[in-house]
N, C-alpha and C positions, 0 to 999 in steps of 0.2 A: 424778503423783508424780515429783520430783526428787529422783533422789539424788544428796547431798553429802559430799566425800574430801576428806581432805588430803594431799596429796605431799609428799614430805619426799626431798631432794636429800641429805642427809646431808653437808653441808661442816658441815669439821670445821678448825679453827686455831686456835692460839696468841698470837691478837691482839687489842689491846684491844677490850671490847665484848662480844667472844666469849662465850659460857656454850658452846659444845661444841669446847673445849679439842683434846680427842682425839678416835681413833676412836672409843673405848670410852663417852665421853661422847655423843659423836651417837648409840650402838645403844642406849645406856641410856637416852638421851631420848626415842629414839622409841618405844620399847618402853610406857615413863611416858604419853609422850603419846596412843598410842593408847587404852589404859584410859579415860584423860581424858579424848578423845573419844569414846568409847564411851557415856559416863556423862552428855555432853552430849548423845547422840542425833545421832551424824553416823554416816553409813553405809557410810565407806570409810576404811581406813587403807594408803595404798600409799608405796613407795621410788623412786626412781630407782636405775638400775643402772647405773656408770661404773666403769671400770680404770684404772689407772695414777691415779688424781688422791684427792685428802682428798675422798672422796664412798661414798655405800655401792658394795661392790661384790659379791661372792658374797653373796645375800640370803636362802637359805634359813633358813641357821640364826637371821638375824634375824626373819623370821616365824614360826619355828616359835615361839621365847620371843614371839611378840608372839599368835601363835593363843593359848598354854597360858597367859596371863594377861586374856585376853577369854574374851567367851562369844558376843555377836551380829556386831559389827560385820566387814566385808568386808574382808580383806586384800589387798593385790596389789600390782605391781609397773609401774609405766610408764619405762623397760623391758626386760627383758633384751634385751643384742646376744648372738643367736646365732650369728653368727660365733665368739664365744670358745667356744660351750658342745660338750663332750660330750653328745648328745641323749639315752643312753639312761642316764646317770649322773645328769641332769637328771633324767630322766622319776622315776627313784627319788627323790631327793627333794624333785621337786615333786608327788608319791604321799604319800612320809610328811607332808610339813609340811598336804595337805591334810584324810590323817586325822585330824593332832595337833587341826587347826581344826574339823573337823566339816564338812567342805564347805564353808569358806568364802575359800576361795583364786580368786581371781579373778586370772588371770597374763598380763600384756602381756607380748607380744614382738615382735622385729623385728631388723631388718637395722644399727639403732645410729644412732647419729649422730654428727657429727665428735668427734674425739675428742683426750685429749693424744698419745697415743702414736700414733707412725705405723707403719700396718699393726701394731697391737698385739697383734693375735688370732693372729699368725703366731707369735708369743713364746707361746702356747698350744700350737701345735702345730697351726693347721688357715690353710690359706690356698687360694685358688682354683686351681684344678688349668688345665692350659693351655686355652684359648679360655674359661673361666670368671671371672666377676664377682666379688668381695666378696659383691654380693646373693645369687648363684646359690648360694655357701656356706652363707648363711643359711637361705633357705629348704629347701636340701636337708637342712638340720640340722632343721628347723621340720617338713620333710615325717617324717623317722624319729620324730622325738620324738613327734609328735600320733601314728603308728601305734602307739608302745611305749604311750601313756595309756590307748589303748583294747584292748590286749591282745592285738595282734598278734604273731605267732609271733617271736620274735628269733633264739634261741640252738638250735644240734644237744643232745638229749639225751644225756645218756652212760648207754649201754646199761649199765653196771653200777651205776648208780644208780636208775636207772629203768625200769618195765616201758612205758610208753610210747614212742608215735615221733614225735608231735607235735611241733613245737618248741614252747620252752619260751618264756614273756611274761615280760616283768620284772612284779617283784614287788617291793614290796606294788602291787594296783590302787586305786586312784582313783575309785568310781562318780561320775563325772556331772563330775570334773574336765576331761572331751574339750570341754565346753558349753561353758566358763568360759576359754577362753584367747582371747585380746584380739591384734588387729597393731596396733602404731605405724606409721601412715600421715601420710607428708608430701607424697603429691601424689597427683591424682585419679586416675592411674591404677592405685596400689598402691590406692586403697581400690577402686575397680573389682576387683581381684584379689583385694583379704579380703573380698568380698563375695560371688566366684564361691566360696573358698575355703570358704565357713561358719563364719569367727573372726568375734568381734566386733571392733569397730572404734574404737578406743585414737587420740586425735589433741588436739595439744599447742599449746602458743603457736607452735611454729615450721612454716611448711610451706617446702618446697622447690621453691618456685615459685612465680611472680607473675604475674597478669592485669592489674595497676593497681586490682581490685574492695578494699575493704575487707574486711581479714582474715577478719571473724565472717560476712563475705558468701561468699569465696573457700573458706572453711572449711564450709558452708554445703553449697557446691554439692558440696563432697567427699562429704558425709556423703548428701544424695541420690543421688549416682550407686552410690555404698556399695548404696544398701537398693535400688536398681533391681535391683543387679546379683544382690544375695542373694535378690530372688525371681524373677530371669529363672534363677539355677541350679536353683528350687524344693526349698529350704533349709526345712526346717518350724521352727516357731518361728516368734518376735520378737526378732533380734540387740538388742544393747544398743550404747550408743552415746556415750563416754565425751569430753568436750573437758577442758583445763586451759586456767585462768587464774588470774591475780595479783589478789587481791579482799584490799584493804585499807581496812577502814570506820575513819574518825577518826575513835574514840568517847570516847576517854580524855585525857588531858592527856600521857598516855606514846605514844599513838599518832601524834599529833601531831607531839611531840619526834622519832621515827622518820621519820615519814613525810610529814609535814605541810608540808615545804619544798619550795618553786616547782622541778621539775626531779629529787626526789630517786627519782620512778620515770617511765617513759615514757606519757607521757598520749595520744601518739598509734603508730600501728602505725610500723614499722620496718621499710625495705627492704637487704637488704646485698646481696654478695655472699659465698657461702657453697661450698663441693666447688666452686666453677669455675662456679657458676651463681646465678641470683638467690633470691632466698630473702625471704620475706617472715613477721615477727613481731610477735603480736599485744601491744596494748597492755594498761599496767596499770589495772588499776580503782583509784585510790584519791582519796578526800573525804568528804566527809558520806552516810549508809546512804543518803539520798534523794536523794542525785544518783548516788549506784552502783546503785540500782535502777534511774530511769531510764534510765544507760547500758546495761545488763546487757538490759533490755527491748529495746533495738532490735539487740540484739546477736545474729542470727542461727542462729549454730551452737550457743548457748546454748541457745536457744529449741526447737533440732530434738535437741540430747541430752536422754537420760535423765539422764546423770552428769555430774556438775561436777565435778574436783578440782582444789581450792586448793592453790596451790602456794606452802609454807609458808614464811617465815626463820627457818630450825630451828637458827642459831645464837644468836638471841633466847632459847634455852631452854622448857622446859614449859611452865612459867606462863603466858607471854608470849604463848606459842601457843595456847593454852588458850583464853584471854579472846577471844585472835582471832577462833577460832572461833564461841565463844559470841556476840561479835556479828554473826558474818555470819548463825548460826542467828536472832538473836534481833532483828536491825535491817534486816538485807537478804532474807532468804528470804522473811518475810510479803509483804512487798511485792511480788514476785515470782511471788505463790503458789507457791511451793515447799513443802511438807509443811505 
């Protein structure tokens, strides 16, 4: 069984073409959109998390309204940088938005990625203390919050409030939200680390590092060293194990118009340089469902995740996105064997 998401970057402007005008237009779209997808039987609706730019940014409140108008489909997010966050204000309400959903919060996090703002998170109030990293931030933020999910002691009691000497857990808890939190990994040795760590394993078109292998190959070998390392820690369970890509089937005569032009996405993988080192990004899928299946077939790290999420143009609007979806459900996944 594959399960299939859609990510939704939340760009949001005022230029022709546009249908998400505003902010308020992108949270209202995706909100629409995920019912929509629900209704087509896709099994994930996640956001991306950015500051400073026309993109979603503090995403609770937007999955809370997105849990309380579903009923099945999986929420989450690919991905918070916890560099910006307070972990135990987080932990609260990423507690509430998972009761409002019934346990269906499924939360990537990570250390971010390049971003508009330089050193943005310091305009937060947290930045690396001396001989400390950005990353070290992160994860120290990543290490408190995973303790607060699971009910670990935080705060002194005040003896005139209470007969206890315990300390006290935030509140509300979360059963079984500790399972469900995802790292965004962009090179094989962070996923070695969310694999010792016992998160699941969140990983994107872009990694931070290149061998010269192709992407879905390079992407590939991350996700094996991942699941070595999750059962050399002897982690019970089966981690889940989530890739994005750009899957655009020409089904329509509108699809076309979009996307059907020699050049208008990257048909092959992309090397840059990116923070001061190389960085390699995977290609778009787009053409006829039976040549995106074939591609998708030798396509690696496709083939070793559980999860796919489509990563959407959520300035096309509902509708648009909708049909999308329905045909990757309905021209690329058979093919595939997917559900």
């Amino acid at each position: 069984m594959k399960r299939i998401g859609f990510l939704s970057f939340g760009h949001h402007q005022a230029v022709r073409g546009s249908l998400a005008r505003t902010a308020r237009d992108a949270l209202l779209q995706t909100v629409e959109l995920a019912v929509a997808a629900e209704e087509l039987g896709i099994d994930g609706a996640y956001v991306r998390v950015h500051h400073f730019a026309r993109q979603f940014a503090s995403p609770f409140p937007l999955l809370a309204a997105m849990a309380a108008r579903t009923n099945r489909i999986e929420l989450g997010t690919g991905v918070i940088d916890m560099r910006y966050e307070n972990p135990l204000y987080m932990a609260e309400e990423a507690a509430i938005t998972d009761l409002i959903s019934n346990g269906r919060l499924q939360l990537g996090i990570s250390r971010g990625s390049p971003e508009t703002a330089l050193r943005g998170y310091e305009n937060f109030g947290y930045g690396p203390a001396e001989g400390q990293t950005d990353a070290d931030v992160a994860r120290e933020h990543t290490s408190i919050f995973r303790a607060a999910i699971i009910g670990a002691g935080i705060a002194t009691p005040n003896p005139q409030m209470s007969a206890g000497t315990a300390r006290l857990p935030i509140q509300p808890q979360a059963p079984g939200l500790s399972e469900r939190i995802w790292w965004g990994s962009g090179t094989r040795a962070t996923a070695k680390w969310v694999g010792e760590q016992g998160m699941n394993l969140m990983s994107s078109t872009l990694l931070t590092e290149d061998t010269g292998v192709p992407f879905g190959d390079l992407q590939a070998e991350q996700i094996a060293i991942y699941r070595e390392a999750w059962a050399a820690a002897g982690h019970a369970g089966t981690p889940r194990v989530s890739v994005s890509r750009s899957i655009l089937p020409l089904v329509t005569e509108e699809d076309r118009a979009y996307f059907g032009r020699p050049g208008s996405r990257e048909s092959e993988d992309q090397v840059g340089y990116l923070d001061g080192g190389l960085a390699r990004f995977g290609k778009s899928y787009v053409g006829e469902p039976d040549q995106i299946v074939a591609e998708l077939a030798t396509d690696a790290a496709v083939q070793a995740a559980d999860t796919v999420l489509v990563t959407i143009p959520n300035q096309l609007g509902v509708a648009y996105n909708a049909r999308l979806l329905e045909s990757i459900v309905t021209h690329v996944a058979p093919g595939l064997g997917w559900r």
